[in-house]
C-alpha positions in Angstrom: 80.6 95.6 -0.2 80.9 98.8 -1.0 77.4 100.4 -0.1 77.6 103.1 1.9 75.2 101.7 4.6 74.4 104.0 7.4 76.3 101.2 9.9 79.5 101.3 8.5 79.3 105.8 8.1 78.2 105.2 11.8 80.9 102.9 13.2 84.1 104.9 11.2 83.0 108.2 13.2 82.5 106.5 15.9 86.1 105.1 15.8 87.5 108.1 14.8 85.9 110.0 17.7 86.7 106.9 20.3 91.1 107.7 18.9 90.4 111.5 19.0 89.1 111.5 23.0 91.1 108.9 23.8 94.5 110.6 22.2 93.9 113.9 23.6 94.6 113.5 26.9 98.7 112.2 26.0 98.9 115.3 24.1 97.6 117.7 26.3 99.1 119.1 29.5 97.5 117.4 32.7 94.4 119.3 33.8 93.5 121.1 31.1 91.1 118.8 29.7 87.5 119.5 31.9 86.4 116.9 34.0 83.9 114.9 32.2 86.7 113.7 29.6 88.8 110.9 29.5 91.7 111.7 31.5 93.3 108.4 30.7 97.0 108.4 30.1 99.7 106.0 28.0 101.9 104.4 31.0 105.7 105.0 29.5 107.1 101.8 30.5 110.6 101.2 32.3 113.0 102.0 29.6 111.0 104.9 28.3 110.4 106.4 31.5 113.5 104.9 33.6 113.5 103.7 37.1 114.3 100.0 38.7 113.7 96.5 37.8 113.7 93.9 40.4 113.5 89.8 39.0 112.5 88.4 42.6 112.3 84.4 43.5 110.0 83.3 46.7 112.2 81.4 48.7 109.6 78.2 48.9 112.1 76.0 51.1 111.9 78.4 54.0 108.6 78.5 53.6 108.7 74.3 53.8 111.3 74.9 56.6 108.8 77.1 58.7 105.6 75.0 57.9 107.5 71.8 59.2 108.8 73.9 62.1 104.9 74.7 63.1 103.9 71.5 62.6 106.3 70.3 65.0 105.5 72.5 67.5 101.5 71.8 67.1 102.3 68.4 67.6 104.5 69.2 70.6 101.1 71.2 72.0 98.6 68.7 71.2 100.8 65.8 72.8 101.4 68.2 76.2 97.8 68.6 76.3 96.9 65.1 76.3 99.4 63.9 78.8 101.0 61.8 76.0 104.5 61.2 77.3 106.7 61.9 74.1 110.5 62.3 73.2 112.5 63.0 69.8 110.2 65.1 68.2 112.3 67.1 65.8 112.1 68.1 61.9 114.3 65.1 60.0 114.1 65.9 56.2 110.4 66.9 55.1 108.5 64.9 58.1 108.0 65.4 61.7 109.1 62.5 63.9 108.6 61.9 67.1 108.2 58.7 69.6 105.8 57.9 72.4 107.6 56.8 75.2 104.7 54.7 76.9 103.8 52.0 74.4 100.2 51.9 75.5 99.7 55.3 74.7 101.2 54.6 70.8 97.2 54.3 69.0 95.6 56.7 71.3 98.8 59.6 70.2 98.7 58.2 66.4 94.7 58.6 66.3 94.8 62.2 68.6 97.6 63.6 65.3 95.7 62.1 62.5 92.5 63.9 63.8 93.6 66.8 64.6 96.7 67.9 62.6 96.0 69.7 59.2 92.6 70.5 57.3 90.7 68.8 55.0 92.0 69.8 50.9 88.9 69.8 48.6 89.6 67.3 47.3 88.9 65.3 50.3 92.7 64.5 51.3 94.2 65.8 53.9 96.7 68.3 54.5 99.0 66.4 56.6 99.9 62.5 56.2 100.1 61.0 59.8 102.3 57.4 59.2 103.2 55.1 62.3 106.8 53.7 62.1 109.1 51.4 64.3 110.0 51.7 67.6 106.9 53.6 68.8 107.6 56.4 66.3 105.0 58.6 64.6 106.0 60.3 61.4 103.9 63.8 59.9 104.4 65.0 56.6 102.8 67.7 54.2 101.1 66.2 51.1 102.3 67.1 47.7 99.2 68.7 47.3 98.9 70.7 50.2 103.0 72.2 49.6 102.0 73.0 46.4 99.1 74.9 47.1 101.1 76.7 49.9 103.9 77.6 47.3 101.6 79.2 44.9 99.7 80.8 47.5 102.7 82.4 48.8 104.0 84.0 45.4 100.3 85.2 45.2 100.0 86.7 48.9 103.6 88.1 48.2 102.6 89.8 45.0 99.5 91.3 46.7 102.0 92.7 49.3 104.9 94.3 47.2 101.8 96.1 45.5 100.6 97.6 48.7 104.5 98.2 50.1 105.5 100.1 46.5 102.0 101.9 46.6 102.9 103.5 49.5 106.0 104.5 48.8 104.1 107.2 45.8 105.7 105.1 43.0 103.1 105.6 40.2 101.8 102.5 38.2 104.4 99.8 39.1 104.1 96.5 37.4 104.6 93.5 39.1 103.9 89.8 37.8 104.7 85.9 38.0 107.2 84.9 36.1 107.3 80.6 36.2 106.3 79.2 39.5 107.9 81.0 42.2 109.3 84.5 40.6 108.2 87.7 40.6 109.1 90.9 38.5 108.7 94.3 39.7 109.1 97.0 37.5 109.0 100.8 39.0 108.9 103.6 36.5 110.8 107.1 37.9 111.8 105.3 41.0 115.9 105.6 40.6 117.4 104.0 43.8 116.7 100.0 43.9 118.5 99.5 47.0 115.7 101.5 48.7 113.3 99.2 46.8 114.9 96.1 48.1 115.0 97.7 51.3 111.2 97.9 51.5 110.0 95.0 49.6 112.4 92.1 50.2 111.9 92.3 54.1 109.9 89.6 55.3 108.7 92.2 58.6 107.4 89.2 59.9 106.6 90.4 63.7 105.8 88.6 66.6 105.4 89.1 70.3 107.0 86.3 72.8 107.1 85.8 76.2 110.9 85.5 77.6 111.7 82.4 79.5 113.5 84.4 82.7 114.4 80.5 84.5 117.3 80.1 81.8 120.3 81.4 83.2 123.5 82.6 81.4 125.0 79.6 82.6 122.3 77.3 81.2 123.0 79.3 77.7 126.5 78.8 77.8 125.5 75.0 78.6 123.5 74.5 75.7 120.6 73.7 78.5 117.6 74.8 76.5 113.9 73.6 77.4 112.9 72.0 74.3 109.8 74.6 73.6 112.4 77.4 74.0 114.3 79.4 71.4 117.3 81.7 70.9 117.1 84.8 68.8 119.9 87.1 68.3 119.0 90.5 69.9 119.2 94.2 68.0 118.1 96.0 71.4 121.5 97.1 72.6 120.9 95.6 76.4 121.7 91.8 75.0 123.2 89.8 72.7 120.6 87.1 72.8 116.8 85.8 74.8 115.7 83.1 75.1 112.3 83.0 74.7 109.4 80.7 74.3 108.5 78.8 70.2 104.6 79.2 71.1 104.5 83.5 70.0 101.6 85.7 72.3 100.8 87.7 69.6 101.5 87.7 65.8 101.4 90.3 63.0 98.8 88.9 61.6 96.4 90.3 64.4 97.6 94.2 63.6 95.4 96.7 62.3 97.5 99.9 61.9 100.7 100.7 62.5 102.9 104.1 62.3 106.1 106.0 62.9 105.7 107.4 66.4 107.7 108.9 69.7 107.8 107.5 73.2 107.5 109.6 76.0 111.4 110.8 75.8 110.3 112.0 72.2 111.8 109.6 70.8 111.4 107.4 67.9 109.1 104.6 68.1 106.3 103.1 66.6 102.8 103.0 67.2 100.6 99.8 66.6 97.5 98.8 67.4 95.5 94.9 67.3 92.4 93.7 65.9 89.4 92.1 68.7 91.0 88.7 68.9 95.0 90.4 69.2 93.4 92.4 71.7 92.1 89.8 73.8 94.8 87.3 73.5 97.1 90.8 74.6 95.4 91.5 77.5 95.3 88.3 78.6 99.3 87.4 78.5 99.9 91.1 79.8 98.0 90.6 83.0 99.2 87.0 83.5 102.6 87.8 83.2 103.3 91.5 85.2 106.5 92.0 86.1 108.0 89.7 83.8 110.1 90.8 79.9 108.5 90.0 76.6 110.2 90.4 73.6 108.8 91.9 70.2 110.9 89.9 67.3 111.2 91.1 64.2 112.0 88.5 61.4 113.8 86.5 64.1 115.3 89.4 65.7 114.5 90.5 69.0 114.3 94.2 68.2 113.0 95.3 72.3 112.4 93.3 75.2 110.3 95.4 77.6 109.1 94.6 81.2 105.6 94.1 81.4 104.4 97.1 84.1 100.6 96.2 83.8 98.2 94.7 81.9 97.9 96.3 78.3 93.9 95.9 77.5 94.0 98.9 75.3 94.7 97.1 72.1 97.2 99.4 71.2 101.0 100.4 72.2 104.4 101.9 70.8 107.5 99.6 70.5 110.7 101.3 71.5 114.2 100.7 70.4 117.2 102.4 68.4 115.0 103.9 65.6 116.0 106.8 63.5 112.5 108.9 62.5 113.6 107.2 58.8 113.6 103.5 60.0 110.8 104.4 62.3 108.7 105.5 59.3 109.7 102.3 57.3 108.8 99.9 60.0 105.5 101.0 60.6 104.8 100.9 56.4 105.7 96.9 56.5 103.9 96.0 59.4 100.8 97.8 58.2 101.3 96.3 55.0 101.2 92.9 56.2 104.6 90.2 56.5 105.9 88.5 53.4 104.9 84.8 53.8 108.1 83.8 52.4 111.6 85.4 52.4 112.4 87.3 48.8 115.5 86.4 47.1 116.9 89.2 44.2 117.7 87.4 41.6 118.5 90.6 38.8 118.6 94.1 39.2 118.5 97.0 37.0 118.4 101.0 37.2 117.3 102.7 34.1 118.3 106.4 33.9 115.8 109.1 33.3 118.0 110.4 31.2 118.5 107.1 29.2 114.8 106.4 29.0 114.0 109.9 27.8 116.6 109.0 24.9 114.2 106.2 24.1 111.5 107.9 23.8 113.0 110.5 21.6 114.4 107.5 19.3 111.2 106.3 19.8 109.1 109.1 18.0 111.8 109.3 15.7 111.0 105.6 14.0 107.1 106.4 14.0 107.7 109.4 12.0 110.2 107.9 9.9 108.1 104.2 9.2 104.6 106.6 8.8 106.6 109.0 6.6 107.9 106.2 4.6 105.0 103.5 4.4 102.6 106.9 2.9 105.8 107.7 0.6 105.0 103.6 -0.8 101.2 103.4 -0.9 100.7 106.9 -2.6 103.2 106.3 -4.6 102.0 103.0 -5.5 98.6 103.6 -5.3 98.2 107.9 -5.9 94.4 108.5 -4.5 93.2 105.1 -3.5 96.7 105.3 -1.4 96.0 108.8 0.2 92.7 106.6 1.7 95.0 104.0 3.3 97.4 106.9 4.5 94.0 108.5 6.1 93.2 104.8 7.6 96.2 104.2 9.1 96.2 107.6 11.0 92.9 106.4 12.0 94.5 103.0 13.0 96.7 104.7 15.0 94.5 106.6 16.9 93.0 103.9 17.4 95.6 101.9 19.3 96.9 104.8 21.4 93.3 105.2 22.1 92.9 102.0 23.6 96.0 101.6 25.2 95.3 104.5 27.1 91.5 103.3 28.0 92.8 100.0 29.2 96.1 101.8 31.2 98.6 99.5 28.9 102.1 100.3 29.5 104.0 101.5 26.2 107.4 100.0 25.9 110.5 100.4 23.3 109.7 96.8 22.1 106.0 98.4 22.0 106.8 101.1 19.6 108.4 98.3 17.3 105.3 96.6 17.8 103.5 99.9 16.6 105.5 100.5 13.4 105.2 96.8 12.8 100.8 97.2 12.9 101.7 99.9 10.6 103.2 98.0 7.8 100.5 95.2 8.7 97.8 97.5 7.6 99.4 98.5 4.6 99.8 94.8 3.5 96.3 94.3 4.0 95.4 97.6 1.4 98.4 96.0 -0.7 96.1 93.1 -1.0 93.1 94.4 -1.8 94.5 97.2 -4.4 96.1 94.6 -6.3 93.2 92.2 -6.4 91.5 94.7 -7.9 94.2 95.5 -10.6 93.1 91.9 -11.1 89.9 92.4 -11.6 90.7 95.2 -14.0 92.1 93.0 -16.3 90.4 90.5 -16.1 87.2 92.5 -18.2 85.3 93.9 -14.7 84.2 97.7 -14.2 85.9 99.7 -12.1 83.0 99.7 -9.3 82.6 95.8 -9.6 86.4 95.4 -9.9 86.8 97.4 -6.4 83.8 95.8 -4.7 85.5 91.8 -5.6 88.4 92.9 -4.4 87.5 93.7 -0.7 85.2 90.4 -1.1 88.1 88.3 -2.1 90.9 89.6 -0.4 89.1 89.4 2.8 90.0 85.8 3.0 93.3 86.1 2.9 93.8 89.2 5.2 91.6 87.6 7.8 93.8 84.1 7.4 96.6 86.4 7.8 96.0 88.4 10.7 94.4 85.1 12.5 97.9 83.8 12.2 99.4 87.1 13.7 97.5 87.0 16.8 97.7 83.5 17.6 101.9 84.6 18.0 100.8 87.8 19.8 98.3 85.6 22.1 101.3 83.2 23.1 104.1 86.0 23.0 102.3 87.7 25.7 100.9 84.1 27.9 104.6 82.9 28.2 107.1 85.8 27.6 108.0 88.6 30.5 108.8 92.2 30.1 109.5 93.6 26.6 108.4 90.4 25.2 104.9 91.2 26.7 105.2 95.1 25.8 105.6 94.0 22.2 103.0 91.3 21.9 100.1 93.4 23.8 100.8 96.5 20.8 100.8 93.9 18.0 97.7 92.1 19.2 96.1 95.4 19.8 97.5 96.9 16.3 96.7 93.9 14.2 92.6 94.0 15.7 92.8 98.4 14.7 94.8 97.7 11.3 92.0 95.3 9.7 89.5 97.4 10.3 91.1 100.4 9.3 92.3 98.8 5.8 89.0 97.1 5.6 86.2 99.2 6.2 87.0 102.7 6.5 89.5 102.6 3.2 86.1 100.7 1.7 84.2 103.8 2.6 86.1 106.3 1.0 86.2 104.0 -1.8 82.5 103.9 -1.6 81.9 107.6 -1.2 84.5 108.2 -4.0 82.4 106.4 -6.6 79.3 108.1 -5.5 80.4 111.6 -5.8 82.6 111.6 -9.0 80.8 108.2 -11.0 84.4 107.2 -11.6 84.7 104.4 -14.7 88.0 104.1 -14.2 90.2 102.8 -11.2 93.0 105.4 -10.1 95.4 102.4 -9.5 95.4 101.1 -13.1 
């Protein structure tokens, strides 16, 4: 093993070279590096850097809640537009009921739902069961399925939207996973204020446009008197405590393609948005139907403005009016360009780590390198005089190595990641430990040095690879099922332990190896 074949000269330059380009740029001031090198930096995680930590939780039953609700008012359309005579229909537990009230018309409504209602899963079910009950009654539920997929879908749709809400807010490299089914951590380096966080991320900005239903009177309100495909929303606008307006919305947030702080015409504040073809369309259609006549433009159940339509809007754009500051102005127009939460966010935990605090941690932080480096070379020279100033060389090598590719692969360095580096360190040691001292073996046991120092690489190999094997299966499952440091620490150890046996292997074997061909050594200097 220890022939200096061109291969193994080739690939220890080559690793040195990868730490060396890969390092620089974390040591180096930003932009004095030219443009053709790596400009890769080490992400400093939360407590290194400081900033906020969020634990979030989708709230999956109002997501059931809403589903059921637009079930209900599907059925309520497809029944209208059959001429089904109907009464009942509301939302009782996790089904839909509702009864015919012409029993000859019971099949004809049960097979209309059951064709119509939900899609097709891929698995050939579908995505709504469609039971007849007693008494002229038709029951609709969700599958198990189908509100499973929904739930999951949700926490992914709601990730993807926190990422593009925090993006544009400037907050460099957040990191946001799942935690569990229906959880989500955000972490946001340098951002101090989590209250503003929360303020951006955990609204649902779930906008709609409805028609308001202008034959209910104040009276009728008072009464209770309600049309069943009517709703009241509380109301933010300042003319009205409450609309009523229609369940069935004109327009949804789904069909917006921009949106921005603005003014009005009184220069005030406002905000611009503008539709896709089909918002458009469905817009201009509604607008001209309906001059003369108040919509309102709800915000996560809100009515925030209830206009008077003057003419029909074909455009595809407008402004929505109402008692903005520029500030909240600004901030409306980010979550409606960013797309509506599918599910409300619940906080769970928050946390504010100080710059201040986090700069401590770094500095503690260097200080444990030094002083685990300083004392792991003190052991293995000592232990091992010039075979150990080779596995001092290797392990700055190694670590080189893993900054290198943390900072390739944008990795996130955390305080339990520094442990996990000082830990890689002491693993490559052990590995040199094990090969030094099966060599000692081999010493006494009759061989020459050079055939005492080749078996032991050759039969220490075993052991350092069963080892090691053993070490990343823990970092593997540390980092599948553990959150936060847990992961920080896992991702540097599974990193460190891949850097630290090749180190200790092959570049310690060729110094070794270059050692015996330029001073034809007899003896071993660890004897």
């Amino acid at each position: 093993m220890l022939a200096l074949s061109r291969w193994k000269i080739v690939l220890v330059l080559a690793s040195l070279l990868f730490g060396l380009v890969f390092t620089l740029p974390n040591l180096v001031p930003s932009g004095v590096l030219p443009a053709w090198a790596p400009q890769q930096r080490l992400h400093l995680g939360l407590d290194l850097q400081g900033g906020s930590f969020l634990l979030l939780e989708v709230d999956t039953a109002a997501l059931r809640k809403e589903r059921l609700t637009n079930l209900t008012e599907d059925v309520r359309a497809k029944l209208q537009g059959a001429q089904i005579p109907f009464g009942g229909l509301g939302v009782g537990g996790d089904a839909v009921d509702v009864r015919i009230s012409d029993p000859t018309k019971v099949d004809a409504a049960f097979k209309l739902l059951n064709d119509e209602l939900g899609e097709r899963l891929l698995g050939g079910g579908r995505d709504v069961r469609v039971q007849s009950r007693p008494d002229q009654h038709i029951q609709m539920s969700f599958v198990s399925q189908a509100a499973n997929a929904a739930a999951a879908d949700a926490v992914t749709r709601s990730i993807e939207i926190i990422r593009k809400r925090i993006d544009a807010l400037g907050t460099k490299e957040p990191i946001i996973t799942q935690q569990g089914s229906n959880r989500i951590v955000v972490q946001a380096p340098g951002e101090s204020d989590p209250e503003k966080l929360k303020a951006v991320i955990g609204k649902t900005a779930k906008l709609t446009f409805e028609m308001v239903d202008g034959d209910v009177s104040p009276e009728d309100i008072a009464a209770g008197r309600i049309p069943p495909d009517d709703i009241q929303l509380p109301s933010d606008d300042g003319f009205a405590p409450l609309y009523v307006v229609k369940r069935r919305s004109v327009v949804t947030g789904e069909m917006l393609t921009g949106a921005s702080g603005s003014h009005d015409e009184n220069n005030a504040p406002a905000v611009a948005f503008s539709f896709n073809a089909m918002g458009t369309q469905r817009f201009a259609q509604v607008t001209s139907q309906n001059v003369g006549k108040p919509f309102a433009i709800v915000l996560d159940g809100r009515v925030i403005s209830a206009p008077q339509i003057r003419n029909a809007i074909t455009g595809g754009s407008g402004i929505i009016t109402g008692r903005f500051t520029e500030e909240s102005a600004h901030e409306l127009g980010l979550l409606l360009k960013t797309g509506a939460l599918p599910a409300p966010l619940n906080v769970i935990q928050q946390n504010t780590v100080g710059a201040e605090l986090g700069a401590d941690a770094v500095k503690a932080g260097k200080i444990s390198i030094v002083i685990g480096a300083a004392l792991i070379f003190t052991f293995i020279i000592l232990a091992y005089g010039l075979f150990g100033i080779f596995a001092a060389l290797a392990l700055v090598v190694n670590g080189l190595m893993i900054v290198g590719a943390m900072s390739l692969t944008q990795a996130t360095l955390t305080l339990p990641g520094v442990a996990g580096l000082v830990l890689t360190l002491a693993v490559a040691v052990d590995a040199n430990v094990l090969i030094y001292e099966r060599m000692r073996d081999e010493v006494r046991g009759g061989r020459a040095a050079m055939s005492a120092a080749d078996a032991g690489f050759t039969r220490a190999l075993t052991t350092i690879i069963d080892a090691n094997v053993t070490t990343l299966v823990a970092a593997i499952i540390m980092f599948q099922f553990g959150s936060g440091p847990v992961k920080g620490f896992a991702l540097t150890l599974f990193i460190g332990v891949i850097t630290s046996v090749f180190t200790a292997v092959l570049i310690t074997q060729v110094l070794i190896g270059w050692w015996f061909r330029a001073f034809r050594a007899k003896t071993l200097p660890i004897v």
